[in-house]
N, C-alpha and C positions, 0 to 999 in steps of 0.2 A: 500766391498761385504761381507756379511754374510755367513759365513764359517759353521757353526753350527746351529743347532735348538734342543730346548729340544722338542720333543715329546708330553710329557703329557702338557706342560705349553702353550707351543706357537702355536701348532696347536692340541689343543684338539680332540683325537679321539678313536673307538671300533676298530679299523683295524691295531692293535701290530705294529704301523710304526715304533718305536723304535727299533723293531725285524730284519726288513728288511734293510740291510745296501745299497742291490742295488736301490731299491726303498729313502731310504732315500737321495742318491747321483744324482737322477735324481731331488727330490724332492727343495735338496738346491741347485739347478742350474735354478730349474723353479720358485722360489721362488721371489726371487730380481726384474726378470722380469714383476712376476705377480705386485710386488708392485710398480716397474716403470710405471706400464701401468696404477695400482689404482691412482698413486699422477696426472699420464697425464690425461688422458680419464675419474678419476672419477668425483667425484659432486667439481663443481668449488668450489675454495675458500674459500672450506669448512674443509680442512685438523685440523687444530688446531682446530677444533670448541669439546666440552666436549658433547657426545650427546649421551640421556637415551634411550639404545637398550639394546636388549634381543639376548644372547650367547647360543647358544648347545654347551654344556658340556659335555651330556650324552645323552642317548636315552631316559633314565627314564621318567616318567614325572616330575621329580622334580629336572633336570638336563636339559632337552632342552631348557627352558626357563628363563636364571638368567639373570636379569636386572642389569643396571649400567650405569654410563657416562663414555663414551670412548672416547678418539679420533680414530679416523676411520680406519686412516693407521696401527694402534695398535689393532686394531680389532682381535678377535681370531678366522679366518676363520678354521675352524675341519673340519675334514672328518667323516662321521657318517653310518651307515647302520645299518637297523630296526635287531633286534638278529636273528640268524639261525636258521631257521625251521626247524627241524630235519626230515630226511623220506621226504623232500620237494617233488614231482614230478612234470613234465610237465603235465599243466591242457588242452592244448591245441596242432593241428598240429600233424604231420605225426611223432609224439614223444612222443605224447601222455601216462603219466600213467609209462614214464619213469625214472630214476633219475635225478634232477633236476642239471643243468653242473654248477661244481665251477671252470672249467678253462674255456675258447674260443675253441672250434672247429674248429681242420682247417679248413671245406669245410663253415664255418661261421663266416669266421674272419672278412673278408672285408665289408662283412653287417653290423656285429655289431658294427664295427669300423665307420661306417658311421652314424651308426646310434645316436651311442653316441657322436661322433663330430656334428651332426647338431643341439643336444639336449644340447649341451655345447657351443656352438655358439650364442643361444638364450640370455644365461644367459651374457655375458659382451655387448652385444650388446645392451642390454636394459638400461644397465648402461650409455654406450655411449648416448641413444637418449634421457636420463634425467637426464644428466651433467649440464643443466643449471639454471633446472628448481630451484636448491636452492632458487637464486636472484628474484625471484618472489613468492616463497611461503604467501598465505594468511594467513599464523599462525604458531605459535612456533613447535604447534601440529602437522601442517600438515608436516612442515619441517620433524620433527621427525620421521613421517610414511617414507617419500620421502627416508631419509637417512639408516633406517631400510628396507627397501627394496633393498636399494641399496648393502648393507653388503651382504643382503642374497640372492640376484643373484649372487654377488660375490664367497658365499659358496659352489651357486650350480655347477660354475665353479668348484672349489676346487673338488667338489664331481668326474664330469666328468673326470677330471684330471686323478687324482687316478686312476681310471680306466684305463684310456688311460695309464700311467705309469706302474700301477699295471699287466698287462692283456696284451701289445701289443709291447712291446718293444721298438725297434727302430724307429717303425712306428708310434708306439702312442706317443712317445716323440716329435717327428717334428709334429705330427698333436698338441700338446700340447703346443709347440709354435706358431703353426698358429695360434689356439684361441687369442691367445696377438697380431699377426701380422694384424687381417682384423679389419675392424672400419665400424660402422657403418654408411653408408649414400658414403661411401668413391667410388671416382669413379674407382678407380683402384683396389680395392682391399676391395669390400664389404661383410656384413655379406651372409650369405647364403640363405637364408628366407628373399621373400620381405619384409615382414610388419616388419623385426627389421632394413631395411635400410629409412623408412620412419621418419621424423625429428616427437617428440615430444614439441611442444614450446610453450605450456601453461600448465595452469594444468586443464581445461577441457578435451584436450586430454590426459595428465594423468591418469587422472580420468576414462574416458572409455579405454583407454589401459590396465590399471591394474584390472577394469572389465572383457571386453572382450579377450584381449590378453592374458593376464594372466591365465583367464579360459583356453584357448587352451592347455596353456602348464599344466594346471589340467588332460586334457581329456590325453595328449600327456604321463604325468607319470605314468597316472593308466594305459592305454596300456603296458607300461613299466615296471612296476611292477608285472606282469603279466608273465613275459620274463623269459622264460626257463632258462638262463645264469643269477646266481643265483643272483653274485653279484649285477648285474645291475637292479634286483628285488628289493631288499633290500638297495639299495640307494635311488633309487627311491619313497621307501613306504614310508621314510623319510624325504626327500625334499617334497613331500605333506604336512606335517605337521607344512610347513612354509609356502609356497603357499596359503593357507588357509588364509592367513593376507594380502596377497598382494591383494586379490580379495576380499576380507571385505575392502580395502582402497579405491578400485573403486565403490563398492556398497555404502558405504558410504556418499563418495564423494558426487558424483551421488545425492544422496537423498538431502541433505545438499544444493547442489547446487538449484534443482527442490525446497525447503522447502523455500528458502532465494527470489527464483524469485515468487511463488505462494505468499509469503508475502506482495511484494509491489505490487503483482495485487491488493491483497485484499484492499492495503493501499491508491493507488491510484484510485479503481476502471474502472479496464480498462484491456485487451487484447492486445492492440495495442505494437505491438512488438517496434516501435519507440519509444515510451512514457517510455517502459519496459527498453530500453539500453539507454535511459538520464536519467533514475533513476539511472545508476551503478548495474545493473544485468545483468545476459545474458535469454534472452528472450525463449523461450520455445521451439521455431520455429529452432533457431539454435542447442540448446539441438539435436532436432530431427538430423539434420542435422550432428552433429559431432558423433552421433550413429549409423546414418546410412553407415557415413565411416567407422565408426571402424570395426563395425560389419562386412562390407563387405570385408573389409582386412584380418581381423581374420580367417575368414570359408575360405578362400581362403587357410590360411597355414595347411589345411589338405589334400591338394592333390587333385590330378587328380577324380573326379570321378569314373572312372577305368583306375586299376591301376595294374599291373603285379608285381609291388615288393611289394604291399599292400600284394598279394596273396604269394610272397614268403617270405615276414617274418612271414604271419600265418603261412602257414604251414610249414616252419623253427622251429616255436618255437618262434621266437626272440622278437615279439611283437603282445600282442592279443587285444584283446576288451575292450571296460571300463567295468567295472566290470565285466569279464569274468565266473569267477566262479558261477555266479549267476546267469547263462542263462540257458535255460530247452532245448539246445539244445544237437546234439551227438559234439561241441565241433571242428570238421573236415571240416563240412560245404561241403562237396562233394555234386555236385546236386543241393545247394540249392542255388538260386535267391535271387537278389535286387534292387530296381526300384531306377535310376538315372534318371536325368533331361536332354530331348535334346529337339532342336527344329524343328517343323515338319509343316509345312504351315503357319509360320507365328505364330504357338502356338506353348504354352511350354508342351510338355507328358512326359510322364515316360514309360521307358521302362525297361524289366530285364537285369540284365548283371549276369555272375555269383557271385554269393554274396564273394567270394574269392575273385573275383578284382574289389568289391564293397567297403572291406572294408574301405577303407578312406570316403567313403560318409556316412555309418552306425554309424563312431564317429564324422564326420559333423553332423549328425542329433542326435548323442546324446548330441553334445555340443548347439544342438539350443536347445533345452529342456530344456536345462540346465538355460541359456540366459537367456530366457524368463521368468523364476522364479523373476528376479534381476528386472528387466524391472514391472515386475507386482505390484514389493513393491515399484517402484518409483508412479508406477500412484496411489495407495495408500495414499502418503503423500498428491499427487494434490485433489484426492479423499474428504480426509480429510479438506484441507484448499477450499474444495467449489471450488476449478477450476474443468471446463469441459475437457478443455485439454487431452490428453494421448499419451504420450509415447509409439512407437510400432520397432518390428524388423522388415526391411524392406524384402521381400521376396529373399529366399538361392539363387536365380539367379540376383538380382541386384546387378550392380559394380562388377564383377567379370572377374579377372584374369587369372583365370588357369583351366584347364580342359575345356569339351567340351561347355561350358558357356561363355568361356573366348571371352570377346569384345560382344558377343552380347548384343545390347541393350533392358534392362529389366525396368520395371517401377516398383516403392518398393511395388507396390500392384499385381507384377507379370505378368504383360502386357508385350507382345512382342512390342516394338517402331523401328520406322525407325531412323536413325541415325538424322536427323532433328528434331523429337519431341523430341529426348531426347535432345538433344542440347538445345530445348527450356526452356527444365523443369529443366534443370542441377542445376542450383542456388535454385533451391527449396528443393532440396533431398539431395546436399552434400554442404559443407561446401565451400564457397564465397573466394578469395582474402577478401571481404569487410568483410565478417565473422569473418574470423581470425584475420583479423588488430583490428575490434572491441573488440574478447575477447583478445590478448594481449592487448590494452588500457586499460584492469582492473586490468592487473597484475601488481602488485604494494606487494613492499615487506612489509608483519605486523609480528614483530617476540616479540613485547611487549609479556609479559607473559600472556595470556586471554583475547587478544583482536585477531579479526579478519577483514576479508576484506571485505567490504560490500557486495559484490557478493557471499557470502557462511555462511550458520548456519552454529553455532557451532554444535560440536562435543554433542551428549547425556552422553557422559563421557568421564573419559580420558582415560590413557594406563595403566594396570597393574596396578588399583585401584588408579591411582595418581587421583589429580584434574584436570579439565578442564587447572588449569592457572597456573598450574605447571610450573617448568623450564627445558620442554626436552631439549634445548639447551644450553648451555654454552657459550656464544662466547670469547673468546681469543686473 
């Protein structure tokens, strides 16, 4: 067991951990652990492989991003937060305008403690549900995205951690093991968040997981970043600045995907989705289909509708709005209203509920705006190659889980159904046993340098000015 760590070399980071001797002893006791759980739970069979990622170093910009081939267990996970604002104050809640807190408050510990475990939860869980995707990737390149992603959930564990060490003591240290103890999908002991216990096993869902899921945990940081408890601000404004890659992997993707099947419509003249998937693409129809899951998974992990602890981390302080500073309002929100979704004669209304225990539906809807941007440059490529087709998000009440939505049946154009029509129409709107069996039948591993798999365009470039046929991987 590793007895030592140097600071500056092995776990690059702006938080003097070198300083901290309690923090460091917490540190090399959670360490071993963490990389027991990377060699078990991380990307199969992939340990020894040489693979060209990009390291935070520094916050700079000419430090967060140094490229290089590593092997992965060797990875240099750091701890980083954006530099201190000096004069910071609370921009939001019943603390508004006050100084912004650089330790935890007692009568706020258990919140933020929860808060930051469920936020750090996400990050090895995602790892778990694209463990295996290595053995199928359709190109060197994409491996590379796959595996760079995978390092930087890992980081943002590392990030959480810290906190959790840094901030809570004895309580954050066992909740700091639990992050290693739950697994995703596991039936005894799963992650927290449905949509990280749901299995990833192609890389079309890939592809809209790191789209749409991914996006969540966008909407989920800049709330975060926002948060009165200074630290957990300035982690956060940082881990965005890798986030930003994971969800350019999904939109990508996506495109890539839609450009390679719009291709052999043109080639073979034709729509027909049969025709489509004996050529060795995935067909457009299911496209639809594996979006309209995601999506519906996705908006579900923002919560309730109304929500009573939405209202008490506003006005705590602990966590505000997506971009909060840049709203024209008083900031407090007393008084003011927000029309959620329920159902009333067989139709879907809106009605107000206070906008304090609205907020989890306010960053629902700012994350479907968001969506919907991504979605619009896909039908653009279809646009482009002459298909009529489009790609669309299915309506914020279909397939849903949680809140007052949950189990009623919605139709993705927002229709109320009786549990029999949707029964009927089910195979049409989400994803088939027969679906999935089809697109795993295309996954098939191409890791040649510049070549890919028939079901997906390349890439329009490659990573950090390399070429398309580069060698991000090394294998060993």
């Amino acid at each position: 067991m590793q007895t030592g760590i140097n600071y500056s070399d092995k776990i690059p980071n702006n938080v003097n951990l070198s300083e901290d001797k309690t923090l460091q002893r917490a540190l090399e006791h959670w360490q071993p652990n963490y990389l027991s759980w990377w060699n078990d739970m991380g990307p199969e069979g992939a340990m020894q492989h040489d693979v060209y990622l990009r390291t935070a170093v520094s916050v700079d910009p000419g430090g967060w991003a140094q490229f290089g081939h590593v092997k992965m267990p060797d990875y240099r996970w750091g701890i980083f937060m954006n530099p201190k604002e000096e004069g910071r104050t609370i921009g939001f809640g019943e603390h508004k305008g006050e100084a912004a807190w650089q330790d935890v408050p007692g009568e706020h510990r258990a919140n933020l403690r929860r808060i930051i475990v469920t936020q750090g939860d996400t990050e090895p869980a995602s790892v778990e549900q694209q463990r295996h995707l290595g053995l199928t990737a359709p190109s060197m390149y994409d491996l590379r995205n796959l595996f760079q992603i995978n390092v930087e959930e890992g980081r943002h564990l590392w990030a959480m951690v810290y906190l959790l060490h840094k901030h809570f003591g004895r309580d954050g240290r066992e909740e700091a093991d639990a992050l290693l103890g739950r697994n995703s999908g596991d039936a005894d002991n799963p992650r927290i968040l449905g949509a990280f216990n749901e299995k990833t096993p192609d890389w079309l869902a890939f592809f809209m997981f790191t789209y749409f899921t991914d996006r969540d945990g966008k909407f989920q940081l800049c709330a975060l970043a926002e948060s009165a408890f200074d630290p957990l601000a300035r982690t956060t404004k940082f881990m965005l600045t890798e986030e930003a890659h994971h969800m350019f992997v999904g939109e990508s993707g996506i495109s890539r995907v839609v450009a390679r099947t719009a291709a052999v419509m043109n080639e073979l003249k034709t729509d027909d989705p049969a025709k489509i998937r004996a050529a060795g693409v995935i067909d457009l129809e299911t496209v639809q289909r594996y979006l309209n899951f995601h999506y519906s998974v996705t908006i579900d992990l923002f919560g309730a509708d109304e929500s009573s602890n939405a209202a008490i981390f506003y006005n705590s302080g602990l966590k505000g709005r997506f971009e909060e500073t840049k709203r024209a309002d008083d900031h407090q929100l007393q008084g003011q209203t927000y029309g959620v979704l329920a159902v009333q004669n067989d139709t879907l209304v809106e009605r107000q509920v206070p906008m304090l225990n609205g907020l989890n539906e306010v960053l629902r809807d700012d994350y479907i705006k968001d969506s919907v941007g991504g979605v619009g440059r896909w039908n653009k490529v279809l646009e482009k190659a002459g298909i009529s087709f489009r790609l669309s998000v299915p309506h914020k009440a279909f397939n849903r889980k949680i809140g007052m939505l949950a189990g009623v049946k919605i139709s993705p154009d927002g229709r109320v159904l009786s549990e029999v029509e949707f029964a009927a129409n089910e195979k049409h709107w989400l994803p088939s046993a027969e679906d999935r069996a089809f697109v795993a039948s295309l996954m098939h591993r191409v890791v040649e340098p510049g070549k890919f798999a028939n079901w997906i365009a390349p890439p329009v470039m490659g990573i950090n000015r390399q070429l398309v046929d580069f060698d991000y991987v090394r294998f060993n």
